[in-house]
C-alpha positions in Angstrom: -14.9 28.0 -46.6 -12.2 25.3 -47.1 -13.2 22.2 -45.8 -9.3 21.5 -44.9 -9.2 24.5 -42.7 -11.9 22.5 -40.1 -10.1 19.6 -39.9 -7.4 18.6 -37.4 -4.0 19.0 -37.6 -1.6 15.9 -38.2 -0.4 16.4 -34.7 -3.2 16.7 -32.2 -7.3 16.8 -32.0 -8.9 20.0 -32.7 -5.6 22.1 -31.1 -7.9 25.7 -31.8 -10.3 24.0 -29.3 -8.3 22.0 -27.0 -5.6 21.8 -25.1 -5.3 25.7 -25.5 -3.4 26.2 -21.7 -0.4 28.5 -22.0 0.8 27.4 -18.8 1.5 23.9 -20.8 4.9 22.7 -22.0 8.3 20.7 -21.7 9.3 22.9 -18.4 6.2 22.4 -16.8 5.5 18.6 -17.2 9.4 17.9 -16.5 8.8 19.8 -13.0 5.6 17.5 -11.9 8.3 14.4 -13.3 11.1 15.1 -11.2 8.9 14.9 -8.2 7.1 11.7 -9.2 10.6 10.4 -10.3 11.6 10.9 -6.9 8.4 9.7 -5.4 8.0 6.5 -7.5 11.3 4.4 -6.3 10.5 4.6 -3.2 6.9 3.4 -3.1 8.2 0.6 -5.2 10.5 -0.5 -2.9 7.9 -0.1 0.0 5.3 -1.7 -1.5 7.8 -4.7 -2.2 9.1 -4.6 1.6 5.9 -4.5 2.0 4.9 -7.8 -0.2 7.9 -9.3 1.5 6.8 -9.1 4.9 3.5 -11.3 4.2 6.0 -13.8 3.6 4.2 -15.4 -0.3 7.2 -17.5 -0.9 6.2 -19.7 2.2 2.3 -20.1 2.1 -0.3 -20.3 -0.8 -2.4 -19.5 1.4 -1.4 -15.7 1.6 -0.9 -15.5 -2.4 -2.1 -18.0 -4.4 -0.1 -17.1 -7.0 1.8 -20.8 -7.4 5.3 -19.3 -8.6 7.2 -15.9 -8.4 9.6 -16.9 -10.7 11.6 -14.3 -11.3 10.4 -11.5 -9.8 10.7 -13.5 -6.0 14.2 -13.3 -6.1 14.4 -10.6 -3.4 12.3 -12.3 -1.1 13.4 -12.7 2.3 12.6 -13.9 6.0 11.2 -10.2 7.4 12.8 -9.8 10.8 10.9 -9.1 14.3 13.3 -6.4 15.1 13.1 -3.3 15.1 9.5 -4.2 16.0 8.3 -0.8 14.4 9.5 -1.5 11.3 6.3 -2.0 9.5 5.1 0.6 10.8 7.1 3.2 9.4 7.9 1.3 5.8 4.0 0.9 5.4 3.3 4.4 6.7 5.4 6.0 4.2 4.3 3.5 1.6 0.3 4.3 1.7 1.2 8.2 3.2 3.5 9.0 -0.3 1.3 7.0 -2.3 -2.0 9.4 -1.2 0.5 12.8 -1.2 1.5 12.4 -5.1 -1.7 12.0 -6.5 -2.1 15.5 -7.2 1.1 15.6 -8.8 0.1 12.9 -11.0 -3.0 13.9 -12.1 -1.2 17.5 -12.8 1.7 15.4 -14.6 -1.2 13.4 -16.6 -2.8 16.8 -17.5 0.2 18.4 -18.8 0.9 15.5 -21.1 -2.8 14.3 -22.0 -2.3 16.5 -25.9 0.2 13.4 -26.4 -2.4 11.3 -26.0 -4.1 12.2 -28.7 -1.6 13.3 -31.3 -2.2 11.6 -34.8 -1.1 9.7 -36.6 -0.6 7.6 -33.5 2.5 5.9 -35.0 4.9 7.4 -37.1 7.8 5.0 -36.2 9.6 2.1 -34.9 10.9 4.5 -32.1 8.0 6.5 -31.9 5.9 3.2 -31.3 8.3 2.3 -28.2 7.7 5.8 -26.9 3.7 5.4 -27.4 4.1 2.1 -25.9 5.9 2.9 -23.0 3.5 6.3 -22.2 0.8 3.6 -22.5 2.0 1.2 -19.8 2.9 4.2 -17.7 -0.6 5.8 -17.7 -2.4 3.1 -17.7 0.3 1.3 -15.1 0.4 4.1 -12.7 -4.0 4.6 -12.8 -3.5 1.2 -12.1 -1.6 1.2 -9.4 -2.9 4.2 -7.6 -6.5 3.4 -7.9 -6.5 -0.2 -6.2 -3.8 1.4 -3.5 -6.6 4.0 -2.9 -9.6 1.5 -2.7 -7.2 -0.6 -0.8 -6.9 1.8 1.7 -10.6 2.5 2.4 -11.2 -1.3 2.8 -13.0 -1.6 -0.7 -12.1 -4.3 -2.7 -13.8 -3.6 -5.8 -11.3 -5.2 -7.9 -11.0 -8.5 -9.2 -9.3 -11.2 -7.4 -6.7 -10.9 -4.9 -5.3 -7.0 -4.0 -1.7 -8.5 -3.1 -0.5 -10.2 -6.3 -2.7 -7.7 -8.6 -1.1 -4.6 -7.1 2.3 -6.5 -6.7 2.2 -7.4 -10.9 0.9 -4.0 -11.4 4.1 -2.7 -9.8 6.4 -4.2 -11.7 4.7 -3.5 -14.9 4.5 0.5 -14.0 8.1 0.8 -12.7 9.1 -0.7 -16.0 7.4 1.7 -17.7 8.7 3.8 -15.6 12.1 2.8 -16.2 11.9 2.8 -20.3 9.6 6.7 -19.8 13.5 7.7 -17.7 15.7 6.5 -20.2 13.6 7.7 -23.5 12.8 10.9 -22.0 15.5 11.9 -19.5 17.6 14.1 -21.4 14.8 16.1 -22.9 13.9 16.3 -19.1 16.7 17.7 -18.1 17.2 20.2 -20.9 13.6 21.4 -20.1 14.5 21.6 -16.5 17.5 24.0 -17.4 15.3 26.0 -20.3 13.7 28.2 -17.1 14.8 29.0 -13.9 12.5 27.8 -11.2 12.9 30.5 -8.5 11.8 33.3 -11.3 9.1 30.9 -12.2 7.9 31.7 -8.7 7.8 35.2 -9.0 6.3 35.2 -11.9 2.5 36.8 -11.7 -0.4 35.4 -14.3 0.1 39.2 -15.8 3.8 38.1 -16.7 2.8 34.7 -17.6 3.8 33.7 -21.6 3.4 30.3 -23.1 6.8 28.5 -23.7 8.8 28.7 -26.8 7.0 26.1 -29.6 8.6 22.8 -29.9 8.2 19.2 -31.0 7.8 18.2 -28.0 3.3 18.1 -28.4 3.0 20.1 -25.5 2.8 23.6 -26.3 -0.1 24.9 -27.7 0.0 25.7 -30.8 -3.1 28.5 -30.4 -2.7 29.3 -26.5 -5.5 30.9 -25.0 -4.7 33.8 -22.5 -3.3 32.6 -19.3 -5.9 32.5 -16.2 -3.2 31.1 -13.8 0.6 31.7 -13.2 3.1 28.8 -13.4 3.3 29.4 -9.9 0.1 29.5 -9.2 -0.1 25.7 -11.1 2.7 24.3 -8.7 1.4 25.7 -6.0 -2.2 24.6 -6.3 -0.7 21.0 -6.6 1.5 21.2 -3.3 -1.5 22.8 -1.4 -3.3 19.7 -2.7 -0.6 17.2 -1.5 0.1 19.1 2.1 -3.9 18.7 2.5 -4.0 15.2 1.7 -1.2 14.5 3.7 -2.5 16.3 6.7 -5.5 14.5 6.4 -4.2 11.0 6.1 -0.7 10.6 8.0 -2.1 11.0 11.4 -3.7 7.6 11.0 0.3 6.1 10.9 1.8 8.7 13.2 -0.8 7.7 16.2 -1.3 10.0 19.0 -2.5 13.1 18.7 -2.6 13.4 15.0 -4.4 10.3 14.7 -7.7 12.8 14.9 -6.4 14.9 12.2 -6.6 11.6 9.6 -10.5 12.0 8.2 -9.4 10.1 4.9 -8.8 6.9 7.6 -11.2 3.8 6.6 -14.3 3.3 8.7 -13.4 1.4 12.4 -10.9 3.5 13.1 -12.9 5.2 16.7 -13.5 2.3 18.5 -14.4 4.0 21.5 -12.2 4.0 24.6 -11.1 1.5 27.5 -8.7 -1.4 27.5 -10.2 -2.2 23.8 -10.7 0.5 22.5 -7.8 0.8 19.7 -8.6 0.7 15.9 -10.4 -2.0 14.6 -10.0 -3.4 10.9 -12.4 -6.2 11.1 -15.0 -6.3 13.4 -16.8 -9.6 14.8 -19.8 -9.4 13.0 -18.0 -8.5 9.6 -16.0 -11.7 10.0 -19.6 -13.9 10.9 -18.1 -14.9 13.8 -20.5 -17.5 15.5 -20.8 -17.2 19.1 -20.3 -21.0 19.2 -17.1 -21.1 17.6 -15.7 -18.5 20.6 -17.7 -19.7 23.5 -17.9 -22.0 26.6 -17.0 -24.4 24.0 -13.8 -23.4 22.3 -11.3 -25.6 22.0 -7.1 -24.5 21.0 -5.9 -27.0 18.9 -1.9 -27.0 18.8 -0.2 -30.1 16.2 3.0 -30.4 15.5 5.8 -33.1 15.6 2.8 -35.7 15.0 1.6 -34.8 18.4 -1.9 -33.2 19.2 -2.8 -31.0 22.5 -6.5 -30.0 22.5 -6.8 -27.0 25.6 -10.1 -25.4 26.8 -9.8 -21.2 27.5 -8.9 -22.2 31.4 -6.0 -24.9 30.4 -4.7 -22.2 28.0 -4.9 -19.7 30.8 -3.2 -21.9 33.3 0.1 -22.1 30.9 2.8 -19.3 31.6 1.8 -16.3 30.5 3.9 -13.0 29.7 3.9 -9.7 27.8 4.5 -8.1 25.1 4.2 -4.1 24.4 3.9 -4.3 20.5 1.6 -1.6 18.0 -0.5 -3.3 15.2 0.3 -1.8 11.6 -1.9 -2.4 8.7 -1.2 -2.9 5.1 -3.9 0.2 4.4 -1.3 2.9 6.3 -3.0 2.6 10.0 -1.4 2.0 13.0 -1.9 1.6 16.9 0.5 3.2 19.6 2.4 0.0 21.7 -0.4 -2.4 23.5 0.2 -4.3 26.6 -0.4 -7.9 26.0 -0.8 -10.6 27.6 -0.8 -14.9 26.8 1.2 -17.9 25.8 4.4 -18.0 23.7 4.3 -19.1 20.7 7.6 -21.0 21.1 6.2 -22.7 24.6 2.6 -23.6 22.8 5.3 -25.6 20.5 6.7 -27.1 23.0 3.4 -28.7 24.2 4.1 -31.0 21.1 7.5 -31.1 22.0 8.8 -28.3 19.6 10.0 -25.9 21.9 13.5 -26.2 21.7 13.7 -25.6 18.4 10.2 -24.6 16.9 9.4 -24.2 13.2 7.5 -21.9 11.5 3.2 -22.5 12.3 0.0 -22.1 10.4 -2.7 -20.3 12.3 -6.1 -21.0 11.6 -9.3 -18.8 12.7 -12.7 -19.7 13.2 -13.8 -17.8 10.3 -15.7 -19.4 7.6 -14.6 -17.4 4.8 -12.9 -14.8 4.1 -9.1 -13.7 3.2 -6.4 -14.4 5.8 -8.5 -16.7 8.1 -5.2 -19.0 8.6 -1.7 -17.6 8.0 1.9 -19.4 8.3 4.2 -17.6 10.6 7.8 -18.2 10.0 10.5 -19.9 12.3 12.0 -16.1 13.0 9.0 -14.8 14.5 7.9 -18.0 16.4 10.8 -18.2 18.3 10.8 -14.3 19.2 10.1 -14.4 23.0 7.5 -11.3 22.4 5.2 -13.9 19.9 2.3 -14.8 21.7 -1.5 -15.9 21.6 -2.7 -13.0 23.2 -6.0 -13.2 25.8 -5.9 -10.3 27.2 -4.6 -6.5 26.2 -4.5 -3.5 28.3 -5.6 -5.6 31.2 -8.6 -6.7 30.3 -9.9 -9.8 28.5 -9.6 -9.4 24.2 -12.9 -8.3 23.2 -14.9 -9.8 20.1 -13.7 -7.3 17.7 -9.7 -7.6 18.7 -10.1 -11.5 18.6 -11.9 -13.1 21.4 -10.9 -15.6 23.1 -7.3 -16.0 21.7 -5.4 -14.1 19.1 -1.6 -13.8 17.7 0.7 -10.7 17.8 3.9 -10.9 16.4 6.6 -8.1 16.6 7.0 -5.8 13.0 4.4 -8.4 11.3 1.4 -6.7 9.3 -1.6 -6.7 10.6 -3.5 -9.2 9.1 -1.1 -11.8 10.6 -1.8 -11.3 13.8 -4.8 -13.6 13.2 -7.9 -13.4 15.3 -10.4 -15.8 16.9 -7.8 -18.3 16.3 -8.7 -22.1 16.7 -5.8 -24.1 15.5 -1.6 -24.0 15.6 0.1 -26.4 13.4 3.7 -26.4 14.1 6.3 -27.5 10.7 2.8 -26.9 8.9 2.7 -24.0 5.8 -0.4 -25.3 4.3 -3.6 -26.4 5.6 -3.3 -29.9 7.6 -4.4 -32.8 5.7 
């Protein structure tokens, strides 16, 4: 036998063994990127609302990346109203982000032959196509992957999740961007090469590889078809509707809420006044019963003034309420709670900042940790619905929502309405000296 005849071709890996599908080809993989190329934009821009609305530009304390440069230039003061805002921006954020990872793994499928063609560089262009494929696999595993362990609370990853994922971004929407513009008008003559609707009527019987090209993609030996076009597309959107039914209850709330088994763990945390989800619990924070006892003390600066106020001074101060959700940067959300504390803007005027407070920095009794002390902007200090909250639902906080004293602030992520807190340091954005 010819030794030549068992090697591989120039232009893939062992094609007579691999990558055989009939069902592969320009048509195909230019279906699953029109859907991801309608997809991607907006979890970008979500995800960057998103980074916007822990406020980075104003505390190293929530990113300690030291300077955006660059790619801060959109950052702005997030507002307090519509209060449901984050809500619905996250929600659709982590929701879409879970519903197109079928498509993508179906999109990396159709296109993994190019992944392997050889040589792996036949030109300056070609090398700028290789490169930007590169980025875009490897940006969008990236990107989905830590989204996905973000979600389910773990952080396997190194370092921060905010700035990783919010680099990540940028680096996969630019590939993103230079994958459109090199490869849009193949797209869209591949798009108009079949008509979808016959597609869809098509049976596995009736099913014939597309026409050969250089596109990489069609097999050059197809084996005989197992699964319609049809069939392909429809096993993917059965795969997103699942994982969408399974997840979006957690940011709808109500009676769908039951319906979301891919929620993280804490989200039944049993019934009563309390019993709403949980993100972090007491003991996962090593809270020390100490630190939230008969002994606490709130701490409010500001102004070069300092009020120290047992639990019964703090509950002698006007209190008020608030009906506000909680919405989390990993999709979930409460319905509307009925608090009950102190404003934020009068807890600034007991330093003599009320008439026109600053922005604060909230500390927690937690040791360690991420997010044990926030800074709050002036915006949402000044809202009349900010308060430190001791009580919800009519009863006293419990450990696990923040016992004895805790912030909620209108359309703010979750994380910033700090728990257990201990200190308020009005004009502050750092940690006092």
């Amino acid at each position: 036998m010819n030794v030549r005849s068992r090697l591989p071709s120039p232009g893939s890996v062992r094609p007579d063994t691999f990558w055989r599908s009939p069902l592969r080809g320009p048509w195909l993989t230019s279906v699953f990127g029109a859907v991801l190329l309608v997809g991607i934009p907006v979890l970008f821009l979500t995800g960057l609302v998103s980074y916007a609305a822990y406020n980075p530009d104003l505390s190293a304390v929530n990113d300690k990346t030291p300077d955006k440069g660059l790619l801060g230039f959109y950052l702005f003061s997030w507002p307090t109203d519509p209060y449901w805002l984050y809500r619905v921006t996250q929600g659709v954020h982590v929701t879409l982000g879970i519903v197109l990872v079928p498509v993508l793994l179906a999109k990396l499928w159709s296109v993994v032959p190019k992944l392997f063609t050889l040589p792996p560089v036949r030109s300056v262009g070609h090398a700028l196509d290789r490169l930007s494929l590169l980025l875009l696999v490897g940006g969008g595993l990236f990107e989905f992957v830590t989204g996905v362990l973000n979600i389910q609370l773990d952080y396997l990853f190194p370092g921060s999740f905010y700035p990783l994922h919010f680099y990540g971004a940028w680096v996969f929407f630019g590939a993103v961007v230079a994958h459109v513009v090199i490869r849009l008008p193949r797209t869209v003559r591949a798009l108009r090469s079949r008509d979808f609707r016959a597609e869809l009527r098509t049976p596995v019987a009736r099913t014939r590889p597309e026409p050969a090209d250089d596109s990489g993609l069609v097999a050059p030996d197809p084996a005989p078809p197992t699964m319609s076009r049809r069939g392909a597309l429809g096993l993917v959107g059965l795969g997103s509707v699942v994982l969408f039914v399974v997840t979006a209850g957690q940011s709808i709330g109500g009676s769908l809420r039951g319906t979301a088994l891919l929620a993280p763990h804490g989200r039944q945390p049993g019934s009563g006044p309390n019993g709403f989800p949980v993100n972090k619990t007491a003991a996962l924070a090593h809270i020390r019963e100490r630190d939230v006892g008969p002994d606490w003390r709130l701490v409010v600066r500001g102004g070069g003034r300092r009020v120290s106020l047992t639990l019964a001074q703090v509950r002698e101060l006007p209190q008020h309420r608030s009906s506000l959700p909680i919405a989390c940067v990993e999709g979930w959300s409460t319905e509307n709670q009925h608090w009950e504390g102190v404003r934020l803007v009068d807890l600034a005027g007991l330093v003599g900042l009320g008439d026109d407070p600053p922005g604060v920095f909230v500390e927690s009794v937690q040791l360690h940790g991420s997010f044990r002390a926030v800074a709050l902007r002036d915006n949402q200090v000044r809202d009349t619905r900010s308060l430190l909250a001791l009580r919800v639902n009519g009863a006293a906080l419990s450990a696990d929502h923040g016992s004895p004293a805790r912030i909620i602030v209108p359309g703010a992520p979750g994380v910033m309405n700090t728990k257990w807190v201990r200190q308020l340091s009005f004009g502050e954005t750092t940690w006092p000296v």
